[in-house]
N, C-alpha and C positions, 0 to 999 in steps of 0.2 A: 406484360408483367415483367417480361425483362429488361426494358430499357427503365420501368418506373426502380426496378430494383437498383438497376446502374446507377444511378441519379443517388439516391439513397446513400450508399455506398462509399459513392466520389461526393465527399463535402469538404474538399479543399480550399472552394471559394466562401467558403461560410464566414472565414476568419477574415476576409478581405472586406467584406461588407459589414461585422460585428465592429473592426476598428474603428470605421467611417464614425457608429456613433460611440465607442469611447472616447475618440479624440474630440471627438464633438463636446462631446458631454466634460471631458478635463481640461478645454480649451478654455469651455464657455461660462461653466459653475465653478471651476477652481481658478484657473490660470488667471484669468482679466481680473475676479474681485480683488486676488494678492497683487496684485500688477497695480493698481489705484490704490490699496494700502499703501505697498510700498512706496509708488509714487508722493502722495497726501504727508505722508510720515518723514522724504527726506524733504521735500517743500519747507514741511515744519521745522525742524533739525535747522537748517540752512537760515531759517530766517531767525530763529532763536542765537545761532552763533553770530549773526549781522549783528541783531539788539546788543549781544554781550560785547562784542569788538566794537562796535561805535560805543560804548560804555568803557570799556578801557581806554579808547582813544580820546574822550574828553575827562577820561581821570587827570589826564595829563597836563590838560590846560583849565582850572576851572577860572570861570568867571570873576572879575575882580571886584566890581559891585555886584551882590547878586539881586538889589531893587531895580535895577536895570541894565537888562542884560539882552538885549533886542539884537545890538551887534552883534555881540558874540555871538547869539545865538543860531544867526543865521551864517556866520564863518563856520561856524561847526557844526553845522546842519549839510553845509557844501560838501563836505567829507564822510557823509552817508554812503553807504554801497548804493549806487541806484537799482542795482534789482529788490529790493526791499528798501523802498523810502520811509523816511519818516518827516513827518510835515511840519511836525514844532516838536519842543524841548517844555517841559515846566517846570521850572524850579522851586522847590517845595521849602519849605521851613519850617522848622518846629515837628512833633510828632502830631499833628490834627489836620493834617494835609491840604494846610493852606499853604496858595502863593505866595511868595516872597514880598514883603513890603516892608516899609522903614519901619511896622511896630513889630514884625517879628521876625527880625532879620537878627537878634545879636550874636555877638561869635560865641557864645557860649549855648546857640540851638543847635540842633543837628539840619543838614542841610541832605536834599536828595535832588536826582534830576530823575525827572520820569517821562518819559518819551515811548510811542508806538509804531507799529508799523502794521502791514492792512496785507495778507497772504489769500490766494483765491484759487480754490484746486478744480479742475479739471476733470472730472472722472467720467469713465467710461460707462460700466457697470452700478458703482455703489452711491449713482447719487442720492437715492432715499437714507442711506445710512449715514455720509458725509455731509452731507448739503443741507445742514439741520442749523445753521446760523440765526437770530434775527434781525440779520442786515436784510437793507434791500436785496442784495443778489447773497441768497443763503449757503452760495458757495464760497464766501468769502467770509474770512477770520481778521479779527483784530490781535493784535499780541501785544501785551504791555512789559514795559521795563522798566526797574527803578534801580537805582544804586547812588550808595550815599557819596558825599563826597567833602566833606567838612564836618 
């Protein structure tokens, strides 16, 4: 009886082995879900500021015919950040978001360029919650951009 009492008594290591699973348990249910948020979230962030700086950058130089504009498009397509590409440029006309052609091109429409880019996250933990796309690989996002420019 007195050694079961000694034991009893002396629960020193209790708190050695109770950590094992809080840090388990704040490693595994807290730590990694916020870890692939944040991660998902600056992905997004970053590829949103691409879109908008390749949007500035061809504020700068717009097209001189915009019924054909194939050249340009692909000079200013080269100046893309290549961590976030974007594959084409559309050049829109009018507000009913038709392409540009010789019947709805006058200068007196409003003109936009709208261009994409294709982001694909990673996650650890929250694939069921992120990985909700319906592209082929549902971890991968499209993002679009538009900005006028005439």
């Amino acid at each position: 009886m007195s050694g079961k009492h000694s034991l009893i008594g002396d629960q020193r290591g209790a708190v050695a082995l109770e950590m094992l699973f809080v840090f388990s348990f704040l490693f595994l249910v807290i730590l990694l879900p916020l870890a692939d948020l944040a991660l998902a979230g600056f992905q997004y962030i970053q590829a949103s500021a691409a879109l908008r700086g390749f949007g500035q950058l061809i504020q700068y130089s717009p097209p001189g015919d915009v019924t054909s504009a194939s050249s340009w498009a692909s000079t200013q397509l080269a100046k893309a950040d290549p961590r976030y590409p974007i594959p084409s440029i559309k050049l829109v006309c009018g507000d009913s978001n038709a392409v540009c052609d010789s019947t709805n091109s006058s200068p007196s429409a409003p003109k936009y360029y709208v261009y994409s880019t294709t982001i694909t996250f990673a996650p650890m933990v929250m694939r069921s919650a992120l990985c909700t796309s319906g592209n082929a690989n549902p971890c991968s996002y499209t993002l679009s951009y538009s900005e006028r420019f005439q």
